[in-house]
C-alpha positions as CSV (number, residue, x, y, z in Angstrom):
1,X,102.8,-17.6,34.6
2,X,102.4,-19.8,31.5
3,X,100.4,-22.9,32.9
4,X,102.3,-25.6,30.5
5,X,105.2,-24.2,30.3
6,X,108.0,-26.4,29.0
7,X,105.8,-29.2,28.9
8,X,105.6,-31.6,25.3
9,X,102.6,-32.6,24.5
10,X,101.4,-35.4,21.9
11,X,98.3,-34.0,20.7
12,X,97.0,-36.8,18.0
13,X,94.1,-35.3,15.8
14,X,95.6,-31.8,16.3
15,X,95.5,-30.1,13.1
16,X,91.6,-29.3,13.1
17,X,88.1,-28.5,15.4
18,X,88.6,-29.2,19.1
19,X,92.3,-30.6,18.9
20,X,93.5,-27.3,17.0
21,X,92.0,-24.9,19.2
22,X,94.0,-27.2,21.7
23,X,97.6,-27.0,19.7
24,X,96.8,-23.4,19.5
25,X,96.2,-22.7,23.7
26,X,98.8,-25.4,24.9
27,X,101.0,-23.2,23.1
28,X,100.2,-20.0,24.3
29,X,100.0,-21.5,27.5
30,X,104.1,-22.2,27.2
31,X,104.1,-26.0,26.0
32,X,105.8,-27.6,23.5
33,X,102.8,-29.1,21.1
34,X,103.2,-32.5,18.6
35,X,100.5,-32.2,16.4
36,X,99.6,-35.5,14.5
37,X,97.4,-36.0,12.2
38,X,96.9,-37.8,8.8
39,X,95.7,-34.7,6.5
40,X,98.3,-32.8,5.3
41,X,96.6,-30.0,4.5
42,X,95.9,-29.0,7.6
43,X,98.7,-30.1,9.4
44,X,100.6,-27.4,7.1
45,X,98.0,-25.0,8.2
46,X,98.1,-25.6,11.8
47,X,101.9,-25.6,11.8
48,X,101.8,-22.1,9.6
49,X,99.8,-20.7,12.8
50,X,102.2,-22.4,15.6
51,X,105.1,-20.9,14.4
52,X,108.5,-22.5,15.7
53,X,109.1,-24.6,18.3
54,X,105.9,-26.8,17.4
55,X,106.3,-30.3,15.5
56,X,104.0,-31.6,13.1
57,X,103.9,-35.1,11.8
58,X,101.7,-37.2,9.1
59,X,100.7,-40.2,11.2
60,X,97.9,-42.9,11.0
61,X,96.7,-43.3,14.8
62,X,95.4,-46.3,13.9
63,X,98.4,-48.4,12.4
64,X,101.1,-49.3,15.0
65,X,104.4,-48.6,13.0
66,X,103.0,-45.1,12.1
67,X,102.3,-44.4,16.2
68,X,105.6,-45.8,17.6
69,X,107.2,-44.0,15.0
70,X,105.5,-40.5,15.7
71,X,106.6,-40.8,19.1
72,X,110.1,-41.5,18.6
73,X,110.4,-38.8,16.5
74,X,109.2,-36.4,19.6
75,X,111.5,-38.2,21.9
76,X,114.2,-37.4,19.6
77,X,113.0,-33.7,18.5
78,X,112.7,-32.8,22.3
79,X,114.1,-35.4,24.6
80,X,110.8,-35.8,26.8
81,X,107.1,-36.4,26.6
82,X,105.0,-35.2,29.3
83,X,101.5,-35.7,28.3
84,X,99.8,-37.6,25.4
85,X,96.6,-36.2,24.6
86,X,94.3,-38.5,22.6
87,X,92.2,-36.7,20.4
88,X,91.8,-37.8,17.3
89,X,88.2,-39.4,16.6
90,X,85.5,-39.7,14.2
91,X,81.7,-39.8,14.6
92,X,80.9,-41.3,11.5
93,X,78.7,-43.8,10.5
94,X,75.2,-41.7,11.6
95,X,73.4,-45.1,12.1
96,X,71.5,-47.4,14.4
97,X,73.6,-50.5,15.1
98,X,71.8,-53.5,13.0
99,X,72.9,-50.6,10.1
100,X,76.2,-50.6,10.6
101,X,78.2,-52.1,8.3
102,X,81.3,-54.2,9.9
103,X,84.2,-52.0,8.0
104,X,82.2,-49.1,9.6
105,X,82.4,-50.7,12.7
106,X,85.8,-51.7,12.8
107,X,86.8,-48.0,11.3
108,X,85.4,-46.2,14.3
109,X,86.7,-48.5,16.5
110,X,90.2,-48.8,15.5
111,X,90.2,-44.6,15.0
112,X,88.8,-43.6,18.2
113,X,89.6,-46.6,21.0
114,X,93.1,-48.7,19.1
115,X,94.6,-45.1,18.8
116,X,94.6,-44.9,22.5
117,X,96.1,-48.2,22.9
118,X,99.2,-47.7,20.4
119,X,99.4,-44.3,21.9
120,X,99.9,-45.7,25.8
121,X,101.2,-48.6,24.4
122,X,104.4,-46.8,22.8
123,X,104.3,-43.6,25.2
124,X,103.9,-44.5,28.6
125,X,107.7,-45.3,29.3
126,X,108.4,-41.5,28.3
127,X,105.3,-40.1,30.2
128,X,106.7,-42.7,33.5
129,X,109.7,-40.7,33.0
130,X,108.4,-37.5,33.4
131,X,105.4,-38.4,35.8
132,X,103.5,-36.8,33.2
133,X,99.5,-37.4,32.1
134,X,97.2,-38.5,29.5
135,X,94.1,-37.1,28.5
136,X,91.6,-38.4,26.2
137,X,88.9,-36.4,24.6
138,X,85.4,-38.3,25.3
139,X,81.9,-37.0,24.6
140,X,78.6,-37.0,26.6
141,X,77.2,-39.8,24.4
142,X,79.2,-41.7,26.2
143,X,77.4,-41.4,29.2
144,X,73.8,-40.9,28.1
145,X,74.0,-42.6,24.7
146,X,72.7,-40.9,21.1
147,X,70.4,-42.1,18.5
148,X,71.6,-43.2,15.6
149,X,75.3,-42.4,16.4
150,X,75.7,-46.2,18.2
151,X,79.0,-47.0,17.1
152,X,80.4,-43.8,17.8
153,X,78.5,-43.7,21.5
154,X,80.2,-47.3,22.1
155,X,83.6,-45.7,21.4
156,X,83.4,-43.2,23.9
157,X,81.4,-44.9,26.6
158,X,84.4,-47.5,26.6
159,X,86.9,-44.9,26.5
160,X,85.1,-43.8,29.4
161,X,86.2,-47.4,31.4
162,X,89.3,-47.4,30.0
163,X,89.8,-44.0,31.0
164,X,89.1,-45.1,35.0
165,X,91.2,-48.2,34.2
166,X,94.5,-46.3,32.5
167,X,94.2,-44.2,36.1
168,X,94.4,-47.0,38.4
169,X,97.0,-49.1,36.5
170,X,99.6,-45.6,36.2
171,X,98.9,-44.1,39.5
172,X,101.9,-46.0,40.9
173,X,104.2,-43.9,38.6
174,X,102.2,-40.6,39.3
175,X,101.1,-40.8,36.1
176,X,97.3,-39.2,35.4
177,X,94.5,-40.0,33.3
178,X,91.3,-38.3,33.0
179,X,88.8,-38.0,29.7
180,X,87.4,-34.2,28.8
181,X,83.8,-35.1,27.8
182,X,82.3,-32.1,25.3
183,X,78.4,-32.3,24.6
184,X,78.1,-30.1,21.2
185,X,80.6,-27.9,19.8
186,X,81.1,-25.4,16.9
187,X,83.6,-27.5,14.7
188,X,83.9,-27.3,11.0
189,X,82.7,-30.6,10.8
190,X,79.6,-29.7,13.0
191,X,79.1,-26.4,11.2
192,X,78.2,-28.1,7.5
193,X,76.0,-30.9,9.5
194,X,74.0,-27.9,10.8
195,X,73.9,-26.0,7.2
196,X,72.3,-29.7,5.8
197,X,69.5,-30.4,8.2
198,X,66.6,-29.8,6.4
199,X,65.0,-27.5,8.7
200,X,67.4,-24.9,8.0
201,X,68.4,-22.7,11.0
202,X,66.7,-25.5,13.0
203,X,70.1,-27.8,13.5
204,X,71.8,-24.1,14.8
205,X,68.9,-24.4,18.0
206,X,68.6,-27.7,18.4
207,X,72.3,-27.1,19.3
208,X,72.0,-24.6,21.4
209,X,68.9,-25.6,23.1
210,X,70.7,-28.3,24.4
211,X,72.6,-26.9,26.7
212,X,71.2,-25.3,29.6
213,X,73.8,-22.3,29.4
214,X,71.7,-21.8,26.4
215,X,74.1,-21.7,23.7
216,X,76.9,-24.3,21.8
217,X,80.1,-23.3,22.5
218,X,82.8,-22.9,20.5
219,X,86.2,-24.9,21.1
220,X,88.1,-22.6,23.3
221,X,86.1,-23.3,26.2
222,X,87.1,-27.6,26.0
223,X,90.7,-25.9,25.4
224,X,90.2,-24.6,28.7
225,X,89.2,-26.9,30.8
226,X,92.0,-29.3,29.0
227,X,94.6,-26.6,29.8
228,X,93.4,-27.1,33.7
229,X,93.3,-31.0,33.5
230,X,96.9,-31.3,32.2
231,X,98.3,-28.1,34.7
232,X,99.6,-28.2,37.9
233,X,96.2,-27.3,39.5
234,X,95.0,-30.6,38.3
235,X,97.3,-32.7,40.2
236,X,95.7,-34.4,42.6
237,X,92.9,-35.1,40.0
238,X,92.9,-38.2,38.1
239,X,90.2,-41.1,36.5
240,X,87.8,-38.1,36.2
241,X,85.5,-37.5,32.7
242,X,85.2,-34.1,32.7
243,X,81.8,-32.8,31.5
244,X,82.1,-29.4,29.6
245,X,78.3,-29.6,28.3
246,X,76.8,-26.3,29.6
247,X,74.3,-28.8,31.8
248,X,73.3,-30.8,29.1
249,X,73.5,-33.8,30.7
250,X,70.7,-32.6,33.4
251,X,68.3,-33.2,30.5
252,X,68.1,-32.2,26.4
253,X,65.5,-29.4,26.5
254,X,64.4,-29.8,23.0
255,X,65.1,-32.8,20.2
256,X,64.9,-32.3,16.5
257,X,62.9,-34.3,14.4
Protein backbone atom coordinates (compact mmCIF):
# COMPACT_ATOMS: atom_id res chain seq x y z
CA UNK A 1 0.00 0.00 0.00
CA UNK A 2 1.23 3.41 -1.20
CA UNK A 3 1.69 5.46 2.07
CA UNK A 4 0.43 8.97 0.47
CA UNK A 5 -1.73 7.80 -1.74
CA UNK A 6 -4.10 10.42 -3.17
CA UNK A 7 -2.79 12.90 -1.05
CA UNK A 8 -1.61 16.72 -2.72
CA UNK A 9 1.07 17.96 -1.40
CA UNK A 10 2.62 21.62 -1.64
CA UNK A 11 6.16 21.03 -1.59
CA UNK A 12 7.80 24.72 -1.94
CA UNK A 13 11.64 24.43 -2.83
CA UNK A 14 10.94 21.19 -4.63
CA UNK A 15 12.79 21.14 -7.73
CA UNK A 16 16.37 20.44 -6.23
CA UNK A 17 18.63 18.64 -3.07
CA UNK A 18 16.48 17.49 -0.16
CA UNK A 19 12.99 18.82 -1.52
CA UNK A 20 13.46 16.87 -4.91
CA UNK A 21 14.37 13.73 -3.50
CA UNK A 22 11.09 14.49 -1.60
CA UNK A 23 8.84 15.28 -4.96
CA UNK A 24 10.42 12.23 -6.30
CA UNK A 25 9.27 9.59 -3.03
CA UNK A 26 5.90 11.43 -2.21
CA UNK A 27 5.23 10.34 -5.63
CA UNK A 28 6.17 6.95 -5.66
CA UNK A 29 4.68 6.82 -2.47
CA UNK A 30 1.09 7.53 -4.41
CA UNK A 31 0.72 11.47 -3.74
CA UNK A 32 -0.12 14.07 -5.87
CA UNK A 33 3.19 16.52 -5.55
CA UNK A 34 3.15 20.69 -6.26
CA UNK A 35 6.50 21.50 -6.81
CA UNK A 36 7.38 25.24 -6.42
CA UNK A 37 10.12 26.83 -6.93
CA UNK A 38 11.62 30.03 -8.56
CA UNK A 39 14.32 28.33 -10.99
CA UNK A 40 13.09 27.31 -13.98
CA UNK A 41 15.53 25.18 -14.99
CA UNK A 42 15.07 22.84 -12.65
CA UNK A 43 11.56 22.97 -12.13
CA UNK A 44 11.49 21.70 -15.91
CA UNK A 45 13.87 19.06 -14.88
CA UNK A 46 12.06 17.85 -11.92
CA UNK A 47 8.73 17.92 -13.78
CA UNK A 48 10.55 15.84 -16.83
CA UNK A 49 11.25 13.06 -14.00
CA UNK A 50 7.64 13.18 -12.27
CA UNK A 51 5.93 12.55 -15.26
CA UNK A 52 2.05 13.28 -15.18
CA UNK A 53 -0.11 13.89 -12.65
CA UNK A 54 2.56 16.29 -10.90
CA UNK A 55 2.23 20.24 -11.11
CA UNK A 56 4.93 22.54 -11.24
CA UNK A 57 4.83 26.18 -10.75
CA UNK A 58 7.43 29.30 -10.86
CA UNK A 59 6.71 31.01 -7.49
CA UNK A 60 8.62 33.44 -5.22
CA UNK A 61 7.92 32.02 -1.55
CA UNK A 62 8.82 35.08 -0.29
CA UNK A 63 6.34 37.64 -2.09
CA UNK A 64 2.67 37.19 -1.05
CA UNK A 65 0.76 37.56 -4.49
CA UNK A 66 3.21 34.88 -5.89
CA UNK A 67 2.24 32.26 -2.69
CA UNK A 68 -1.56 32.89 -2.66
CA UNK A 69 -1.48 32.54 -6.21
CA UNK A 70 0.49 29.12 -6.29
CA UNK A 71 -2.00 27.75 -4.07
CA UNK A 72 -4.91 28.60 -5.86
CA UNK A 73 -3.68 27.30 -8.76
CA UNK A 74 -3.41 23.63 -6.76
CA UNK A 75 -6.81 24.15 -5.41
CA UNK A 76 -8.01 24.52 -8.75
CA UNK A 77 -5.69 21.82 -10.59
CA UNK A 78 -6.83 19.22 -7.98
CA UNK A 79 -9.58 20.44 -5.75
CA UNK A 80 -7.78 19.73 -2.31
CA UNK A 81 -4.57 20.32 -0.35
CA UNK A 82 -3.65 18.00 2.15
CA UNK A 83 -0.26 18.88 3.34
CA UNK A 84 2.01 21.90 2.71
CA UNK A 85 5.54 21.05 3.07
CA UNK A 86 7.81 24.07 3.63
CA UNK A 87 11.00 23.49 2.17
CA UNK A 88 12.41 25.93 0.50
CA UNK A 89 15.57 27.65 2.36
CA UNK A 90 18.84 29.11 1.91
CA UNK A 91 22.03 29.01 4.13
CA UNK A 92 23.70 31.76 2.75
CA UNK A 93 25.40 34.40 4.09
CA UNK A 94 28.51 32.11 5.79
CA UNK A 95 29.07 34.84 8.49
CA UNK A 96 29.21 35.75 12.10
CA UNK A 97 26.39 38.09 12.94
CA UNK A 98 28.14 41.76 13.36
CA UNK A 99 29.12 40.60 9.45
CA UNK A 100 26.02 40.36 8.24
CA UNK A 101 24.90 42.80 6.19
CA UNK A 102 21.01 43.91 6.68
CA UNK A 103 19.85 42.86 2.90
CA UNK A 104 21.51 39.59 3.90
CA UNK A 105 19.61 39.47 6.91
CA UNK A 106 16.44 40.27 5.77
CA UNK A 107 17.00 37.79 2.57
CA UNK A 108 17.37 34.74 4.76
CA UNK A 109 14.79 35.71 6.74
CA UNK A 110 12.11 36.48 4.42
CA UNK A 111 13.31 33.00 2.34
CA UNK A 112 13.33 30.65 5.07
CA UNK A 113 10.76 31.91 8.00
CA UNK A 114 8.07 34.64 5.79
CA UNK A 115 7.64 31.66 3.33
CA UNK A 116 6.14 29.74 6.14
CA UNK A 117 3.91 32.48 7.03
CA UNK A 118 2.38 33.22 3.37
CA UNK A 119 2.35 29.50 3.06
CA UNK A 120 -0.12 28.84 6.32
CA UNK A 121 -1.29 32.14 5.88
CA UNK A 122 -2.98 31.32 2.32
CA UNK A 123 -3.25 27.34 2.92
CA UNK A 124 -4.52 26.51 6.07
CA UNK A 125 -8.27 26.88 5.10
CA UNK A 126 -7.67 24.00 2.43
CA UNK A 127 -5.39 21.90 4.81
CA UNK A 128 -8.67 22.61 7.70
CA UNK A 129 -10.60 21.03 5.06
CA UNK A 130 -8.92 18.09 4.70
CA UNK A 131 -7.47 17.71 8.36
CA UNK A 132 -4.37 17.56 6.55
CA UNK A 133 -0.56 18.56 7.96
CA UNK A 134 2.36 20.76 7.49
CA UNK A 135 5.78 20.08 7.64
CA UNK A 136 8.60 22.26 7.69
CA UNK A 137 12.14 21.30 6.89
CA UNK A 138 14.46 22.53 9.95
CA UNK A 139 18.11 21.80 10.54
CA UNK A 140 20.15 20.83 13.73
CA UNK A 141 21.67 24.27 13.81
CA UNK A 142 18.80 25.09 15.04
CA UNK A 143 19.14 23.45 18.12
CA UNK A 144 22.82 23.49 18.79
CA UNK A 145 23.71 26.65 16.79
CA UNK A 146 26.84 26.83 13.93
CA UNK A 147 29.69 29.09 13.58
CA UNK A 148 29.57 31.42 11.24
CA UNK A 149 26.17 30.35 9.72
CA UNK A 150 24.24 32.86 12.46
CA UNK A 151 21.63 34.11 10.35
CA UNK A 152 20.81 30.95 8.86
CA UNK A 153 20.95 29.14 12.61
CA UNK A 154 18.34 32.04 13.72
CA UNK A 155 16.01 30.97 10.86
CA UNK A 156 15.74 27.51 11.88
CA UNK A 157 15.94 27.75 15.64
CA UNK A 158 12.71 30.04 15.30
CA UNK A 159 11.16 27.79 12.89
CA UNK A 160 11.72 25.43 15.56
CA UNK A 161 9.12 27.64 18.07
CA UNK A 162 6.99 28.35 15.48
CA UNK A 163 6.88 24.87 14.52
CA UNK A 164 5.57 23.98 18.45
CA UNK A 165 3.35 27.07 18.04
CA UNK A 166 1.62 26.18 14.39
CA UNK A 167 0.80 22.60 16.42
CA UNK A 168 -0.93 24.03 19.27
CA UNK A 169 -2.91 26.76 17.41
CA UNK A 170 -4.30 23.84 14.48
CA UNK A 171 -4.75 20.98 16.69
CA UNK A 172 -8.40 21.96 17.10
CA UNK A 173 -8.95 21.23 13.39
CA UNK A 174 -6.67 18.02 13.51
CA UNK A 175 -4.38 19.70 11.66
CA UNK A 176 -0.47 18.61 12.34
CA UNK A 177 2.70 20.33 12.33
CA UNK A 178 6.01 18.92 12.95
CA UNK A 179 9.71 20.20 11.52
CA UNK A 180 12.20 17.32 9.96
CA UNK A 181 15.59 18.57 11.32
CA UNK A 182 18.66 17.17 8.88
CA UNK A 183 22.32 17.61 10.27
CA UNK A 184 24.52 17.34 6.95
CA UNK A 185 23.45 16.00 3.68
CA UNK A 186 24.78 15.20 0.22
CA UNK A 187 23.04 18.09 -1.81
CA UNK A 188 24.42 19.73 -4.93
CA UNK A 189 24.85 22.65 -3.10
CA UNK A 190 26.79 20.83 -0.25
CA UNK A 191 28.71 18.79 -2.78
CA UNK A 192 30.74 22.04 -4.52
CA UNK A 193 31.24 23.54 -0.75
CA UNK A 194 33.00 20.25 0.00
CA UNK A 195 35.11 20.32 -3.51
CA UNK A 196 36.28 24.28 -2.30
CA UNK A 197 37.57 23.69 1.21
CA UNK A 198 40.99 24.09 1.02
CA UNK A 199 41.94 20.90 2.63
CA UNK A 200 40.65 18.99 -0.16
CA UNK A 201 39.03 15.58 0.73
CA UNK A 202 39.09 17.08 4.25
CA UNK A 203 35.37 18.90 3.89
CA UNK A 204 34.18 15.04 2.58
CA UNK A 205 35.24 13.78 6.52
CA UNK A 206 34.62 16.50 8.35
CA UNK A 207 31.08 15.50 7.06
CA UNK A 208 30.98 12.40 7.71
CA UNK A 209 32.74 12.36 10.97
CA UNK A 210 29.98 14.18 12.21
CA UNK A 211 27.68 11.87 12.49
CA UNK A 212 28.02 9.05 14.75
CA UNK A 213 26.50 6.51 12.06
CA UNK A 214 29.74 7.47 10.56
CA UNK A 215 28.87 8.74 7.29
CA UNK A 216 26.64 11.92 5.61
CA UNK A 217 23.73 10.73 4.09
CA UNK A 218 22.34 11.31 1.14
CA UNK A 219 18.66 12.84 0.72
CA UNK A 220 16.54 9.73 0.55
CA UNK A 221 16.93 8.90 4.04
CA UNK A 222 15.17 12.84 5.19
CA UNK A 223 12.68 11.59 2.30
CA UNK A 224 11.99 8.89 4.50
CA UNK A 225 11.45 9.97 7.62
CA UNK A 226 9.18 12.87 5.85
CA UNK A 227 7.22 10.17 4.08
CA UNK A 228 6.49 8.77 7.85
CA UNK A 229 5.73 12.30 9.32
CA UNK A 230 3.08 13.21 6.71
CA UNK A 231 1.54 9.22 6.63
CA UNK A 232 -1.03 7.78 8.47
CA UNK A 233 1.44 6.17 11.02
CA UNK A 234 2.33 9.60 12.08
CA UNK A 235 -1.04 10.58 13.30
CA UNK A 236 -1.00 10.95 16.59
CA UNK A 237 2.36 12.84 16.22
CA UNK A 238 2.47 16.43 16.10
CA UNK A 239 4.81 19.74 17.39
CA UNK A 240 7.75 17.20 17.03
CA UNK A 241 11.36 18.35 15.26
CA UNK A 242 12.48 15.37 13.99
CA UNK A 243 16.19 14.75 14.15
CA UNK A 244 17.52 12.70 11.15
CA UNK A 245 21.43 13.48 12.02
CA UNK A 246 22.89 9.95 12.42
CA UNK A 247 23.58 11.08 16.32
CA UNK A 248 25.15 14.12 15.56
CA UNK A 249 23.66 15.99 17.98
CA UNK A 250 25.17 13.64 20.93
CA UNK A 251 28.35 15.55 20.11
CA UNK A 252 30.54 16.62 16.60
CA UNK A 253 33.40 14.17 16.78
CA UNK A 254 35.79 16.17 14.85
CA UNK A 255 35.71 20.10 13.61
CA UNK A 256 37.58 21.40 10.62
CA UNK A 257 39.71 24.21 10.85
Amino acid sequence: MQALKDKVIFLTGGSMGIGYECAVRYAEAGAGVVVVTNDQLSLEAAMATLGPGHLGILCDVTIARDVQSAIEKTLAHYGRMDVIHNNAGIADPSKPLHETSEEEWEKVLDTNLKSVFLTCRFGIEALKATKGCILNTSSLVGAIGQDNHAAYAATKGAMNALTKSMAIDYAPYQVRVNAVAPAGVWTPMLRQWSKEQPEGSAGEEYLNNIHLLGYCPEADVIADVCIFLLSDKARFITGHIMPVSGGAELGYRKVLR
